[in-house]
OpenMM code with the backbone's topology and positions (N, CA, C; nanometers):
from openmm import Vec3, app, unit

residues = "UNK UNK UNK UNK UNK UNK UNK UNK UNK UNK UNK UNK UNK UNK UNK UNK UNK UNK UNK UNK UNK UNK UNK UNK UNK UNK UNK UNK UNK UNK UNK UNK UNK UNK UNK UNK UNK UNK UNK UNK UNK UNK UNK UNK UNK UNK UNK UNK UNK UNK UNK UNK UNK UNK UNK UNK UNK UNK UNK UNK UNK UNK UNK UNK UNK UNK UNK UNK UNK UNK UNK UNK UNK UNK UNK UNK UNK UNK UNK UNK UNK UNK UNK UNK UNK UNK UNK UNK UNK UNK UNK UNK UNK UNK UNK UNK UNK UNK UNK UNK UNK UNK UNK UNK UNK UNK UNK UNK UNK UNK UNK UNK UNK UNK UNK UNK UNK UNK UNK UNK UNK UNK UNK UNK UNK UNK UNK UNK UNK UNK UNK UNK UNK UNK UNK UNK UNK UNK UNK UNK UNK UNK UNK UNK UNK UNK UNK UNK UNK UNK UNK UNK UNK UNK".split()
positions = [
    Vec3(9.6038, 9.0005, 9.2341),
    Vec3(9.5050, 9.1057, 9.2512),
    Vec3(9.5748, 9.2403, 9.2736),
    Vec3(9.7096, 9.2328, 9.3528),
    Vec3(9.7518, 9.3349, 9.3610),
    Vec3(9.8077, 9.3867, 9.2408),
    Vec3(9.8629, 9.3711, 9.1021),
    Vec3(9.8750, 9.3781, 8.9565),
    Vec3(9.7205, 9.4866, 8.9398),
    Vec3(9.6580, 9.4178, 8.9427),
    Vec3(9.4975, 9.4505, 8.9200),
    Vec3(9.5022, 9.5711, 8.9794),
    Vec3(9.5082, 9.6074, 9.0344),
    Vec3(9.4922, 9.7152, 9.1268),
    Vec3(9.5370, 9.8383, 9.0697),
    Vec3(9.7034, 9.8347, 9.1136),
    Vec3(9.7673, 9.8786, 9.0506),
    Vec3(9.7332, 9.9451, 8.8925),
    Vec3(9.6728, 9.8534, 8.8215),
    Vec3(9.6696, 9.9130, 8.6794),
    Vec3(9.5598, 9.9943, 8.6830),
    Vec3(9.4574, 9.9417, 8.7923),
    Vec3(9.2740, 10.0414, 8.7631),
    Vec3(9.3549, 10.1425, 8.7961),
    Vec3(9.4362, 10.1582, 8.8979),
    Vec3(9.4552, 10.3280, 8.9978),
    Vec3(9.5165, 10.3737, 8.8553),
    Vec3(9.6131, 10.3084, 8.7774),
    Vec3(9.7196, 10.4133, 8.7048),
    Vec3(9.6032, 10.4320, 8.5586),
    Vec3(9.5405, 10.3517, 8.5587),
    Vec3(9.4028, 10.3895, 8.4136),
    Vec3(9.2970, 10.5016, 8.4617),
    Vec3(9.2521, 10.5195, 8.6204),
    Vec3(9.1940, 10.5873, 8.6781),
    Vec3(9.2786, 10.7188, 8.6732),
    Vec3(9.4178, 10.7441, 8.7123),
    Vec3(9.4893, 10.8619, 8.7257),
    Vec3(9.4980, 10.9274, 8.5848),
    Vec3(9.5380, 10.8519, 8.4919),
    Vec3(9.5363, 10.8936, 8.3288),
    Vec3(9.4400, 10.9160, 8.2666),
    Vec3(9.3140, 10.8647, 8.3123),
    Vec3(9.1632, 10.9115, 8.2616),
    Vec3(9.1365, 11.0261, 8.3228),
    Vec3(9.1325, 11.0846, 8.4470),
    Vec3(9.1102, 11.1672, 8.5073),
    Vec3(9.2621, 11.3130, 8.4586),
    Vec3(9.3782, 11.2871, 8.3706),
    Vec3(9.4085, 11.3781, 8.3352),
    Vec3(9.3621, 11.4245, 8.2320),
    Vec3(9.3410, 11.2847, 8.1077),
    Vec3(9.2802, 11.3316, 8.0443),
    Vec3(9.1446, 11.4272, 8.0129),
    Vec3(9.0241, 11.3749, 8.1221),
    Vec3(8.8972, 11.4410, 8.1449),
    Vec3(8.9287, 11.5563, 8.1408),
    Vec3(9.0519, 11.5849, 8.2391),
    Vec3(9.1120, 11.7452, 8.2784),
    Vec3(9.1456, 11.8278, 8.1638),
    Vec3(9.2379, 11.7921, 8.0847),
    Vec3(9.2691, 11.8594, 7.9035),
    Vec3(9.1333, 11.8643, 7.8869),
    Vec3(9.0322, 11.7284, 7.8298),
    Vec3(8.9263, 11.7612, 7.7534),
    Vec3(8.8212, 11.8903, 7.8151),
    Vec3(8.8101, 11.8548, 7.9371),
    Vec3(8.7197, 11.9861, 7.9830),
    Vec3(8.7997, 12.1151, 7.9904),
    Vec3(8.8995, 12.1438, 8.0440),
    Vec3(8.9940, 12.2593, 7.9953),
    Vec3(8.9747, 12.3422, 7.8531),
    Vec3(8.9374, 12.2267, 7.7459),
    Vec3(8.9700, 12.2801, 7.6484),
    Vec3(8.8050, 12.3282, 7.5814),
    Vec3(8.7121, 12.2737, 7.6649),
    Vec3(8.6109, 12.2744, 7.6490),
    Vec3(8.4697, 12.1803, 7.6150),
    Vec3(8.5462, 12.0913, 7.6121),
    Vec3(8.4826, 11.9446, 7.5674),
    Vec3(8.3833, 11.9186, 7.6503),
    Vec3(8.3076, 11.9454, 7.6897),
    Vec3(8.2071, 11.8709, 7.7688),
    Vec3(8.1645, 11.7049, 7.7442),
    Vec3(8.1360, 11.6865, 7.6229),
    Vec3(8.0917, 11.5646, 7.5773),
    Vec3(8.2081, 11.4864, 7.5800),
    Vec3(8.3884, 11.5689, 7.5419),
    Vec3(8.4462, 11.4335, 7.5499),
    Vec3(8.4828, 11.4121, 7.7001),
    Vec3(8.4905, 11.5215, 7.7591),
    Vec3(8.4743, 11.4777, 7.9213),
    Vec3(8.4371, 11.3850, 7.9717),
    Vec3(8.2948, 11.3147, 7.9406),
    Vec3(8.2526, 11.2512, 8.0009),
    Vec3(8.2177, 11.1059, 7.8810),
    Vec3(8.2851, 11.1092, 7.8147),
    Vec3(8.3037, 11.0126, 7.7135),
    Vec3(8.4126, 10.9196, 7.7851),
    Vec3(8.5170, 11.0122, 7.7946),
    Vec3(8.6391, 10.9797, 7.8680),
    Vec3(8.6191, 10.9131, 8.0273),
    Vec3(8.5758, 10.9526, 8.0600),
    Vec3(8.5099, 10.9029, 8.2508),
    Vec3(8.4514, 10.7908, 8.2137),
    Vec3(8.3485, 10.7975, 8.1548),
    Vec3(8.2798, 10.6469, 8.1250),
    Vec3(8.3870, 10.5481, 8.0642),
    Vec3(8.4653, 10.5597, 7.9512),
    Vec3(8.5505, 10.4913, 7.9103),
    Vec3(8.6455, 10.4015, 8.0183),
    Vec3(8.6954, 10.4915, 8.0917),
    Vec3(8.8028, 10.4986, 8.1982),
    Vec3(8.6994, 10.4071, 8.2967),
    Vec3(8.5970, 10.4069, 8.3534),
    Vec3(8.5584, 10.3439, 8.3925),
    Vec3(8.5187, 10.1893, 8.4199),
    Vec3(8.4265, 10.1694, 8.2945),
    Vec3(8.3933, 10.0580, 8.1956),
    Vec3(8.5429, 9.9477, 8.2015),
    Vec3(8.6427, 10.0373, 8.1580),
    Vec3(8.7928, 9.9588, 8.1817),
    Vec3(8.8338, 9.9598, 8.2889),
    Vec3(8.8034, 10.0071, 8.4024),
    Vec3(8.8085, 9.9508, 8.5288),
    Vec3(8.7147, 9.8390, 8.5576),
    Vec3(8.6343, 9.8195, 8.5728),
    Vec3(8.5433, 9.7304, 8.6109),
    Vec3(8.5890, 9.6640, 8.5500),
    Vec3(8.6099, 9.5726, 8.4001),
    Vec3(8.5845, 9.4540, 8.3214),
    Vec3(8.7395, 9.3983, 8.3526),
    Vec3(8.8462, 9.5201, 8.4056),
    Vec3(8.9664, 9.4592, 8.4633),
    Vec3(8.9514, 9.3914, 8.6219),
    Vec3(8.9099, 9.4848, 8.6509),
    Vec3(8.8664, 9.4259, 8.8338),
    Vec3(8.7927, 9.2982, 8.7704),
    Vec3(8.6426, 9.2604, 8.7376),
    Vec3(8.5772, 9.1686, 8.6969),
    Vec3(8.6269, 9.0165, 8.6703),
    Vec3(8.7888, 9.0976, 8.5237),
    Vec3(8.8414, 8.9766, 8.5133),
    Vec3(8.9190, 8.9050, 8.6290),
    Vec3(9.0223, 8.9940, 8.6925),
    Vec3(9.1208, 8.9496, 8.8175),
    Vec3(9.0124, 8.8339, 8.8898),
    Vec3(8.8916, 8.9372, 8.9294),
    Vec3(8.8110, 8.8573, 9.0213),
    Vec3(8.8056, 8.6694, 9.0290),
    Vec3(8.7770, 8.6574, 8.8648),
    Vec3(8.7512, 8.5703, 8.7913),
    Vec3(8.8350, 8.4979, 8.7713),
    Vec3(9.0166, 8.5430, 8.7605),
    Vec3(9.0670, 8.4524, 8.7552),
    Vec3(9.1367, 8.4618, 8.6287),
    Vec3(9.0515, 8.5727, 8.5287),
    Vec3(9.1103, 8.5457, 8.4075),
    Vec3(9.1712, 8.6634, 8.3429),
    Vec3(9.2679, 8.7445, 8.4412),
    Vec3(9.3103, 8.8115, 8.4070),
    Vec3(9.4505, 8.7713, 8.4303),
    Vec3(9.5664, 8.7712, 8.3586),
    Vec3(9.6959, 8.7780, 8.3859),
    Vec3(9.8357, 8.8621, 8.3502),
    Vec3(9.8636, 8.9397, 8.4616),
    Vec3(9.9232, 9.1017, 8.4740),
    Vec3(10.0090, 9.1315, 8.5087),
    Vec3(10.0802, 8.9406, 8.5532),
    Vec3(10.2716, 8.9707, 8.5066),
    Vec3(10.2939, 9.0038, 8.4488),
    Vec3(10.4265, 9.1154, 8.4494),
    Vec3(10.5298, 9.1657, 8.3435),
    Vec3(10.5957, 9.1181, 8.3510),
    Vec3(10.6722, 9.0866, 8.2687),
    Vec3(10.8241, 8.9739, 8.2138),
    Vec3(10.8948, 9.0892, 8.1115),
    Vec3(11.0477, 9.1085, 8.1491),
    Vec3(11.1213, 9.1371, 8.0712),
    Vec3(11.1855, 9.0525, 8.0322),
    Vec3(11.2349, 9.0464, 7.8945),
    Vec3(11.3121, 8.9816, 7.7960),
    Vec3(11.4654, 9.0247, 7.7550),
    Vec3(11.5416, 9.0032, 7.8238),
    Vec3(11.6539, 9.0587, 7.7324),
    Vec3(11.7326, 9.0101, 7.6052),
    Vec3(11.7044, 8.8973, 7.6009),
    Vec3(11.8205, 8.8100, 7.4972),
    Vec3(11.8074, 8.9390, 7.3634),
    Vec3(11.6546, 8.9689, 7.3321),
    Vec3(11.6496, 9.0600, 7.2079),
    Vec3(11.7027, 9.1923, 7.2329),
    Vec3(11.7333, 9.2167, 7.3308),
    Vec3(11.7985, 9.3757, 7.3595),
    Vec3(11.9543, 9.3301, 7.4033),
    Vec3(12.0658, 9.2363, 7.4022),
    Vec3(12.1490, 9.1880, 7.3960),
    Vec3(12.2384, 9.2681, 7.3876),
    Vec3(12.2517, 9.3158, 7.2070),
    Vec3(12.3162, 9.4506, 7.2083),
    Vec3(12.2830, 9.5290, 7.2237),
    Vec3(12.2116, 9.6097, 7.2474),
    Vec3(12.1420, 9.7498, 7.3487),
    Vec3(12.2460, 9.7397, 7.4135),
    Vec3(12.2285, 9.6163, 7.5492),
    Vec3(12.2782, 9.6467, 7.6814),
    Vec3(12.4669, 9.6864, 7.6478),
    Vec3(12.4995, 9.5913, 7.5450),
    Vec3(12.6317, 9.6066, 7.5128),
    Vec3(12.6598, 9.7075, 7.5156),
    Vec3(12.5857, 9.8147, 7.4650),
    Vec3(12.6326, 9.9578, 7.4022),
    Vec3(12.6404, 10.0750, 7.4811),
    Vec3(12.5418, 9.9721, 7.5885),
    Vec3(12.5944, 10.1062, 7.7459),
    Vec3(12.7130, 10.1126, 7.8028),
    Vec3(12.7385, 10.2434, 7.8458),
    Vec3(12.8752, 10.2097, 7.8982),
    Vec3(12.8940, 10.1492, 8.0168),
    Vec3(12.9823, 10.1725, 8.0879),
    Vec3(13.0141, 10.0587, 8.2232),
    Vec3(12.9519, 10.0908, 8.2978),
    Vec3(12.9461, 10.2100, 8.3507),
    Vec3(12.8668, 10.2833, 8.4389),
    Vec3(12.7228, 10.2317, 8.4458),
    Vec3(12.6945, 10.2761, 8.3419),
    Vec3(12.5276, 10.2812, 8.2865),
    Vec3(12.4752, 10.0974, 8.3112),
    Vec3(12.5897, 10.0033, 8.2187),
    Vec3(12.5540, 9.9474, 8.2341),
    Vec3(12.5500, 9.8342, 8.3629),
    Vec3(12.6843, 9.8497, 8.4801),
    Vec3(12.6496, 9.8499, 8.6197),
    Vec3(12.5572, 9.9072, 8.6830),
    Vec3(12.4887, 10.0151, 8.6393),
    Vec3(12.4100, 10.0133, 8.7162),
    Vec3(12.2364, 9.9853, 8.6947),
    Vec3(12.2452, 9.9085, 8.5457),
    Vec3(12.1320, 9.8332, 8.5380),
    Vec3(12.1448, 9.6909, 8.5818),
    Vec3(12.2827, 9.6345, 8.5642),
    Vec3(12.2748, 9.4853, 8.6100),
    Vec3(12.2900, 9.5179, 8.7953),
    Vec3(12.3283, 9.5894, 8.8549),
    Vec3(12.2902, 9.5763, 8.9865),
    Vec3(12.1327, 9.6019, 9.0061),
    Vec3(12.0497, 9.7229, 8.9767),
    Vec3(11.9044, 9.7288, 9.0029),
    Vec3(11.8337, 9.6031, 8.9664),
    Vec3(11.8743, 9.5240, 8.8760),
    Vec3(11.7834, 9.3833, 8.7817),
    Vec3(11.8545, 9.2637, 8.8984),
    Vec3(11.9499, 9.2439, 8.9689),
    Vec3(12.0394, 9.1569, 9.0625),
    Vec3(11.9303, 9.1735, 9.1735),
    Vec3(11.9027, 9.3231, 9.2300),
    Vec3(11.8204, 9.3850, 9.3690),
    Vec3(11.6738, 9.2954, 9.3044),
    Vec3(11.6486, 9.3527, 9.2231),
    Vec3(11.4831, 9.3311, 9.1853),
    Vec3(11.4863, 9.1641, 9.1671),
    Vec3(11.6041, 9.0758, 9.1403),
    Vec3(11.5918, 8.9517, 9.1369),
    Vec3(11.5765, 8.8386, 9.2240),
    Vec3(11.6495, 8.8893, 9.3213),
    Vec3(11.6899, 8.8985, 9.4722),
    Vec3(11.5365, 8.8792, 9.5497),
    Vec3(11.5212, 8.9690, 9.5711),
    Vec3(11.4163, 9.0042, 9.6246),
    Vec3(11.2538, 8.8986, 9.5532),
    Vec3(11.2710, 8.8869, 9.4487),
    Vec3(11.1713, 8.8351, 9.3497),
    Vec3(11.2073, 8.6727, 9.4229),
    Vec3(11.3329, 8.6184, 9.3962),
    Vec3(11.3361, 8.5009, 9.4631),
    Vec3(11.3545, 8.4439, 9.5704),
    Vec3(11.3645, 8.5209, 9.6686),
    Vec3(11.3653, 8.4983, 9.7850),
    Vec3(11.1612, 8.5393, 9.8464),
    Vec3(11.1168, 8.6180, 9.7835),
    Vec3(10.9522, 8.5752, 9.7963),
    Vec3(10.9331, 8.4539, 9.7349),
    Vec3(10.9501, 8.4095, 9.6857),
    Vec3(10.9113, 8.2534, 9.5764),
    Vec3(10.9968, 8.1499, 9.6824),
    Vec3(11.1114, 8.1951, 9.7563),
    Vec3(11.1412, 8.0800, 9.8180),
    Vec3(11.0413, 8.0743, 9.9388),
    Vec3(11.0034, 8.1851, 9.9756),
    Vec3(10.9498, 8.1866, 10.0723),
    Vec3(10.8093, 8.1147, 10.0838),
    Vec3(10.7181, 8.1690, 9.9424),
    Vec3(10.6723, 8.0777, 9.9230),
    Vec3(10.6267, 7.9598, 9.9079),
    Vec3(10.7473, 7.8974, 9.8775),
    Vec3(10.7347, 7.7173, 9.8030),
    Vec3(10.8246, 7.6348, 9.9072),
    Vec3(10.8407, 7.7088, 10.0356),
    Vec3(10.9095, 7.6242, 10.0995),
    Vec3(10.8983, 7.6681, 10.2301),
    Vec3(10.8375, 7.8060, 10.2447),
    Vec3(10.7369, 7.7700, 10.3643),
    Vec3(10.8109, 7.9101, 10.4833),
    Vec3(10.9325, 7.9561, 10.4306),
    Vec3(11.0030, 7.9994, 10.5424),
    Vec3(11.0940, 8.0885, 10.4088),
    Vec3(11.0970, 8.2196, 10.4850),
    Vec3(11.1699, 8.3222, 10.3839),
    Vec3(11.2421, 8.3945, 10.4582),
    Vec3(11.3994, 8.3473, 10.3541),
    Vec3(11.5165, 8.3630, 10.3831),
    Vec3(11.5523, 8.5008, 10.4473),
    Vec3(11.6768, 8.4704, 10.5121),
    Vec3(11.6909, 8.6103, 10.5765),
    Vec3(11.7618, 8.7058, 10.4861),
    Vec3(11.8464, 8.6711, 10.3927),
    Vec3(11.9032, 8.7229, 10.2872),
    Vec3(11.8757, 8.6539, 10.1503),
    Vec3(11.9219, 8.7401, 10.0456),
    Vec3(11.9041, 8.6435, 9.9271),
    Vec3(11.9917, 8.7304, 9.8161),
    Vec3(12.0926, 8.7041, 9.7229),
    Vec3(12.2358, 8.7372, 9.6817),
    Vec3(12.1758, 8.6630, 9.5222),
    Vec3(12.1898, 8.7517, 9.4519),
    Vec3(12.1582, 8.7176, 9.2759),
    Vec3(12.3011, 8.7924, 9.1807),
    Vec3(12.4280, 8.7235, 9.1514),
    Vec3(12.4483, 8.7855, 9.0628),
    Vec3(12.4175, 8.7480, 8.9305),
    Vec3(12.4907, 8.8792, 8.8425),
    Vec3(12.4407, 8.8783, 8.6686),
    Vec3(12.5757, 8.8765, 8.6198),
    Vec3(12.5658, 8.7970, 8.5506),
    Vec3(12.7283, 8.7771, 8.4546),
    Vec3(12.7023, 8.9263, 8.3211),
    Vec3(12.7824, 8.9970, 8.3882),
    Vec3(12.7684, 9.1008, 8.2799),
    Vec3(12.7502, 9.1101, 8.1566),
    Vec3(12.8325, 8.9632, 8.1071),
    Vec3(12.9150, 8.9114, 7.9945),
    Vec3(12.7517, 8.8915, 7.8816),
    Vec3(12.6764, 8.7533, 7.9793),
    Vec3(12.5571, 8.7095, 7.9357),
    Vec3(12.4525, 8.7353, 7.9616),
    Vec3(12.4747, 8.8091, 8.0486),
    Vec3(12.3078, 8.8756, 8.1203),
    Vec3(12.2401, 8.7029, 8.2113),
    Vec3(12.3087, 8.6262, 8.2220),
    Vec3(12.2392, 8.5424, 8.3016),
    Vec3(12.3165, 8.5081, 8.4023),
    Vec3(12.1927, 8.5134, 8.5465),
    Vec3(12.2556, 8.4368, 8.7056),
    Vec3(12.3417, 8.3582, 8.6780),
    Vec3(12.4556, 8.4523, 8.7610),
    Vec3(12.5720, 8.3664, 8.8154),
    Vec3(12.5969, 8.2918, 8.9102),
    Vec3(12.5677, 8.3325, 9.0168),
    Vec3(12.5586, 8.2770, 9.1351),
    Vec3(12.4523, 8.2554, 9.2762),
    Vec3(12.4139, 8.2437, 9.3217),
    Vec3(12.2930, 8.2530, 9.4468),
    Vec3(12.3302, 8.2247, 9.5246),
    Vec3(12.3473, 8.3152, 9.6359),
    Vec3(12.3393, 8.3179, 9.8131),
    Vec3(12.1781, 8.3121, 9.8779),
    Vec3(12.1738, 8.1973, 9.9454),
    Vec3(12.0883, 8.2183, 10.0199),
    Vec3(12.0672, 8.2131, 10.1705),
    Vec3(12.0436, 8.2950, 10.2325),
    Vec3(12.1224, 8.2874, 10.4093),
    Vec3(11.9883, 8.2566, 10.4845),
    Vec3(11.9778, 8.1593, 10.5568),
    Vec3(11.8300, 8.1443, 10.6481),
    Vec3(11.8923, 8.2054, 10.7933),
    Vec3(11.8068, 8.2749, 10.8831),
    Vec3(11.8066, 8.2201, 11.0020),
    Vec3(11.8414, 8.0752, 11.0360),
    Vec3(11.9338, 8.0594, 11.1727),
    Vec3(11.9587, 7.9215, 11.2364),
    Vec3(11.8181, 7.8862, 11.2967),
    Vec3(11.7409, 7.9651, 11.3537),
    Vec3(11.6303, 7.8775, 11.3758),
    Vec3(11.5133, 7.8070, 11.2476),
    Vec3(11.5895, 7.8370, 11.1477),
    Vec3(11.4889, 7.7713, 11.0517),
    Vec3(11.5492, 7.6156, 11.0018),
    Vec3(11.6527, 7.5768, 11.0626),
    Vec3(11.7188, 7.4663, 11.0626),
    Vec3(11.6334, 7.3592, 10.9861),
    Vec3(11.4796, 7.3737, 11.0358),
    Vec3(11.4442, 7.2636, 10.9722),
    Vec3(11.3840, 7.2459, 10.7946),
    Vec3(11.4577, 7.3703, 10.7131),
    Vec3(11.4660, 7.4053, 10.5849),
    Vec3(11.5806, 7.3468, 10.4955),
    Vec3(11.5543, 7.2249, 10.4624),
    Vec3(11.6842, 7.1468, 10.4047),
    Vec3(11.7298, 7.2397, 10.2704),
    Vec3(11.8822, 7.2018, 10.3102),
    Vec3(11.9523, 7.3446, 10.1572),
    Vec3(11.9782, 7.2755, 10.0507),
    Vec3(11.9559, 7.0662, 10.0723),
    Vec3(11.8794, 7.0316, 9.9339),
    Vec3(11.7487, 7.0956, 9.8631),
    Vec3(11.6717, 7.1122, 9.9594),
    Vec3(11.5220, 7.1585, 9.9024),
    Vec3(11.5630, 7.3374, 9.8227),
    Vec3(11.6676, 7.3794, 9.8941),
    Vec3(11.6823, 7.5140, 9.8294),
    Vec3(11.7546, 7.5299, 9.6831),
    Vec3(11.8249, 7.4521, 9.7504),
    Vec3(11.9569, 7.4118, 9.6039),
    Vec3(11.8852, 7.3785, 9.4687),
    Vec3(11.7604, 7.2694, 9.5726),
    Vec3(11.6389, 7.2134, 9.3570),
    Vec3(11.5779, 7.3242, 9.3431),
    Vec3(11.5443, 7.3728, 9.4497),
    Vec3(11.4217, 7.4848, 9.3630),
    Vec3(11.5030, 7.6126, 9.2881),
    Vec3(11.6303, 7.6465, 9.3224),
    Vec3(11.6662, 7.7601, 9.2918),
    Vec3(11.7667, 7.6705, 9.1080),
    Vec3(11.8158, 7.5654, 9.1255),
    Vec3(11.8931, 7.4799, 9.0427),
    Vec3(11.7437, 7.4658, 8.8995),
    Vec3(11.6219, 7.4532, 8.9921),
    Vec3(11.5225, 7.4510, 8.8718),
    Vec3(11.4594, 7.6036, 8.8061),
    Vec3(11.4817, 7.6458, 8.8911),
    Vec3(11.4364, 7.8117, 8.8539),
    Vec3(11.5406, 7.8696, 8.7944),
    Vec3(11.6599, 7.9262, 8.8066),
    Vec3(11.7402, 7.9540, 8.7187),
    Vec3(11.8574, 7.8849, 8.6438),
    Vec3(11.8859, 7.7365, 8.7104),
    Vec3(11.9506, 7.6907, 8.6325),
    Vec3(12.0951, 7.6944, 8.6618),
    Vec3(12.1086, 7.7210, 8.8009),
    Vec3(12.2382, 7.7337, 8.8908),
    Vec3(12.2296, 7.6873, 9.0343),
    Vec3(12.3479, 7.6012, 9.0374),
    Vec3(12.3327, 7.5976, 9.1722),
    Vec3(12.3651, 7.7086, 9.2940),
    Vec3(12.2910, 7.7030, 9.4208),
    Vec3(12.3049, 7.8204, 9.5245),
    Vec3(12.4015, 7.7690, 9.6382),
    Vec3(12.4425, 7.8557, 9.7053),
    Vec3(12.5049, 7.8096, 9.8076),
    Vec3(12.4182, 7.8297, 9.9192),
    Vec3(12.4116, 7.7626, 10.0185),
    Vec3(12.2679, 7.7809, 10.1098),
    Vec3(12.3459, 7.8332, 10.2667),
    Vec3(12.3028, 7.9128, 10.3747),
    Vec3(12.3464, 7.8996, 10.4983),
    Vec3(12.2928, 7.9386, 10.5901),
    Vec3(12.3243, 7.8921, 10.7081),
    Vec3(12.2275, 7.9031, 10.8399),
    Vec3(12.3027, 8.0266, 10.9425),
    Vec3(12.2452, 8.1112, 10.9615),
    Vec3(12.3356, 8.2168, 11.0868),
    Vec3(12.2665, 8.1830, 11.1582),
] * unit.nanometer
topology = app.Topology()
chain = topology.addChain("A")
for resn in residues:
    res = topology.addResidue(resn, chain)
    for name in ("N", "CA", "C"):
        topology.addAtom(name, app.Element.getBySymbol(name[0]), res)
């Protein structure tokens, strides 16, 4: 729902610039062509979320941008595989938190520069979460990306 949201406010902000050009320029009629439009597509988005049948993950793909990434330089391209490592990080350590009840105190994603795919996974619990087996972490993270993690308790 929060996806949902998100998109009415940014369809609401872009309708309402647009309204702004059209009446600026004099449009009365498309003014409010535009408001209703902008509207109408709010609701039937809210409507769907409501329902269930809206779905407003974004997924990036890289394998097809492969060489793109190649062609950045080091710089450029360190500093997209660290922001995509942060944003991964963070992405799986909510999902652990999720599916296992207790979310980690840290969480460590690298990117093999080479292939663009997880290299490695740190995952650090609190010691009082002791009762979070780092088998249970090891499958879920071993089934989600396809690597094993190293798990630990401070």
């Amino acid at each position: 729902m929060k996806e949902a949201m998100f998109l009415c406010t940014a369809i609401a902000v872009l309708g309402a610039l647009l309204r702004l050009f059209a009446e600026t320029a004099g449009g009365k009629t498309a003014e409010k062509v535009i408001g209703t439009a902008t509207g109408v597509l709010i609701a039937l988005i809210l409507a769907g979320a409501a329902l269930g049948n809206v779905d407003l993950h974004i997924s990036v793909t890289t394998a097809d941008r492969e060489d793109y990434f190649h062609s950045l330089s080091e710089e450029t391209l360190n500093a997209v595989c660290t922001e995509a490592e942060m944003r991964l990080s963070e992405s799986l350590s909510e999902e652990i938190g999720s599916a296992l009840g207790t979310v980690p105190k840290s969480c460590t994603v690298s990117i093999n520069r080479e292939t663009f795919d997880a290299d490695a996974v740190t995952v650090v619990f609190d010691a009082k979460d002791f009762f979070v087996g780092s088998y249970e972490v090891k499958k879920y993270v071993g089934e989600r990306l396809g690597i094993e993690a190293e798990v630990y308790f401070e």
